[in-house]
C-alpha atoms as a printed R data frame, in Angstrom:
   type eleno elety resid chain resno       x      y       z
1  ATOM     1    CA   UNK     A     1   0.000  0.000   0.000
2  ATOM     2    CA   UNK     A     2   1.327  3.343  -1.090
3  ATOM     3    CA   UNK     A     3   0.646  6.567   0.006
4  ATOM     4    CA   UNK     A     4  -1.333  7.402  -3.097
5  ATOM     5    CA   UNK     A     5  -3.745  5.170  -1.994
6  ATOM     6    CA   UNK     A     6  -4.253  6.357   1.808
7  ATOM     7    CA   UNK     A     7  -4.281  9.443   0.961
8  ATOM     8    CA   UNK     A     8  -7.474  9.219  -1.641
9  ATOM     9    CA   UNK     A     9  -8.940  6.733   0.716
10 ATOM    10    CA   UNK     A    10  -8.651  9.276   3.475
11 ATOM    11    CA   UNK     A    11  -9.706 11.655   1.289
12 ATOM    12    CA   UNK     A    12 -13.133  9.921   0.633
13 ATOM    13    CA   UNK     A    13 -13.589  9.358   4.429
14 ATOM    14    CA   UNK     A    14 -13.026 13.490   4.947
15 ATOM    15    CA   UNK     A    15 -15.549 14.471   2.620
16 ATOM    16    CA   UNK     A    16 -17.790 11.813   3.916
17 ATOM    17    CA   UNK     A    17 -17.303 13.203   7.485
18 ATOM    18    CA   UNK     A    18 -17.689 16.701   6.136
19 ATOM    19    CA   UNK     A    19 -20.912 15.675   4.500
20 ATOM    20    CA   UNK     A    20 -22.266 14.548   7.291
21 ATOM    21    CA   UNK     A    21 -21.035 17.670   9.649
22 ATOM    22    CA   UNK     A    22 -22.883 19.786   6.654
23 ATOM    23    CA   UNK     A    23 -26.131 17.606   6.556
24 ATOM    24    CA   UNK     A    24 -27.025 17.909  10.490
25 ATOM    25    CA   UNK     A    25 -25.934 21.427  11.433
26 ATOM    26    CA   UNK     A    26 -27.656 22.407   8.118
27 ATOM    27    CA   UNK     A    27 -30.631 20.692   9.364
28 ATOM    28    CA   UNK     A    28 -30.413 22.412  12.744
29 ATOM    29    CA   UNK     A    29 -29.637 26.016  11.116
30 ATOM    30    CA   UNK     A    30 -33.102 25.260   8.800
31 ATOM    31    CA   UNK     A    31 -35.140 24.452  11.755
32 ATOM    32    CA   UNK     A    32 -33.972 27.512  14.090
33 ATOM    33    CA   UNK     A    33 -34.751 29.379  10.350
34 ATOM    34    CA   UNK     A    34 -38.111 28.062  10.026
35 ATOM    35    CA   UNK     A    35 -38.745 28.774  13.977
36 ATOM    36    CA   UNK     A    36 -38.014 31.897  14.019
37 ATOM    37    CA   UNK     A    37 -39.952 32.923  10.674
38 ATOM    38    CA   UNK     A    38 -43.110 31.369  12.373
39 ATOM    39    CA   UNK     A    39 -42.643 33.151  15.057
40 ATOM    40    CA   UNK     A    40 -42.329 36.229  13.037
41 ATOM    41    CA   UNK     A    41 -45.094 35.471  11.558
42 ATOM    42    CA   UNK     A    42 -47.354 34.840  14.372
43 ATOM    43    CA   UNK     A    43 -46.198 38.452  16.266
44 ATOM    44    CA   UNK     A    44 -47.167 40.115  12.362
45 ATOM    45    CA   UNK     A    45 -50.378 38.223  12.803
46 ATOM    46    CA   UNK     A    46 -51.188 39.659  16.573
47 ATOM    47    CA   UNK     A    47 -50.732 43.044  15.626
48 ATOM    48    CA   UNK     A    48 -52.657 42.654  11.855
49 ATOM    49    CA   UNK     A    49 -55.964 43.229  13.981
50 ATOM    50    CA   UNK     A    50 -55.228 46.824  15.131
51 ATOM    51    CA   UNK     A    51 -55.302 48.481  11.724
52 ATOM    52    CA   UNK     A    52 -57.376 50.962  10.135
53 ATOM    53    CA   UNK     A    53 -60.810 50.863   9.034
54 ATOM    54    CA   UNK     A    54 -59.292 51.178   5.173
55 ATOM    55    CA   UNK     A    55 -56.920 48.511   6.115
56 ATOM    56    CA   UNK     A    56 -59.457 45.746   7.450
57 ATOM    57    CA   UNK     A    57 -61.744 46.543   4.690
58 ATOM    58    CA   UNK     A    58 -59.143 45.762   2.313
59 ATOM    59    CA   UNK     A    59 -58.164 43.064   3.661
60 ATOM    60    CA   UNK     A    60 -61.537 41.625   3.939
61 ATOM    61    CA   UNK     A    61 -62.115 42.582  -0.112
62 ATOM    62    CA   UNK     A    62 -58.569 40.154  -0.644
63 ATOM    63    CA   UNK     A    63 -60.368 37.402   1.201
64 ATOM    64    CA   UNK     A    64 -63.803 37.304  -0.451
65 ATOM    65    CA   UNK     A    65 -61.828 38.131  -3.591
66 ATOM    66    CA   UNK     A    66 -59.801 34.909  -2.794
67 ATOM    67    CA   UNK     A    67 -62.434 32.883  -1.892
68 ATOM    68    CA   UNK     A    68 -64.232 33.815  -5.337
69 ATOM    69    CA   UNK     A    69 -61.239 32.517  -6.615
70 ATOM    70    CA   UNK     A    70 -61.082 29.254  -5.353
71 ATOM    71    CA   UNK     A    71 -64.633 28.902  -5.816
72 ATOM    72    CA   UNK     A    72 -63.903 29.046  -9.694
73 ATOM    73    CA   UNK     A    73 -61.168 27.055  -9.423
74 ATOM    74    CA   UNK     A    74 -63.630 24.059  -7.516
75 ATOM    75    CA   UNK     A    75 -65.905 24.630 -10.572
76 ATOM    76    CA   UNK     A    76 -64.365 24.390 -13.276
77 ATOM    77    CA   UNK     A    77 -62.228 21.109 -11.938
78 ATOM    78    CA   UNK     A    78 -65.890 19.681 -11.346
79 ATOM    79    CA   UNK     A    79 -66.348 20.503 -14.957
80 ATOM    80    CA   UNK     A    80 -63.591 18.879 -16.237
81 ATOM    81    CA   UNK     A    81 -64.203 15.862 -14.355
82 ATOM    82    CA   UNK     A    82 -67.752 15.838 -15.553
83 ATOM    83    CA   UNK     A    83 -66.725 15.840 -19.378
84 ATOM    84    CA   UNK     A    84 -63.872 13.565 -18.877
85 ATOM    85    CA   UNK     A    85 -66.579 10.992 -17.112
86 ATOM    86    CA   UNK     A    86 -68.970 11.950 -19.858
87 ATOM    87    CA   UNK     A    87 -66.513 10.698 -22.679
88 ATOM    88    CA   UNK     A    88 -65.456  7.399 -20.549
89 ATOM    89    CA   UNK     A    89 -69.135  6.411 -21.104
């Protein structure tokens, strides 16, 4: 055995331990990441309700608006399912 060989054999092994030192502390830093965007989130939710008048009716319009949306979209797939059983008959 030759030192050519160690050393690319110990070279695979270091990038396989550095893989693995990558994979689970970037695991850990996406978790803390995701925690602290919820929690973010959840402090820009608490202090949503004290807008204006302008602001809630706004937002209010976006939801219906939304919800007409999706309403369409739950239509027209009922549609589509309706001709595609139509033509399996």
């Amino acid at each position: 055995m030759n030192w050519q060989e160690v050393w690319g054999v110990l070279k695979w092994v270091l990038a396989a331990l550095a893989a693995g030192f990558v994979g689970q502390f970037g695991k850990s830093l996406a978790l803390v990441l995701l925690k602290r965007r919820r929690a973010r989130k959840s402090r820009g939710a608490g202090l949503a309700g004290t807008g204006t008048a302008d602001e809630v009716s706004s937002s209010q319009a976006a939801a219906q608006k939304s919800s007409l949306e999706i309403q369409a979209k739950v239509e027209k797939k009922r549609a589509k399912a309706e001709v595609k059983r139509l033509k399996k008959s």
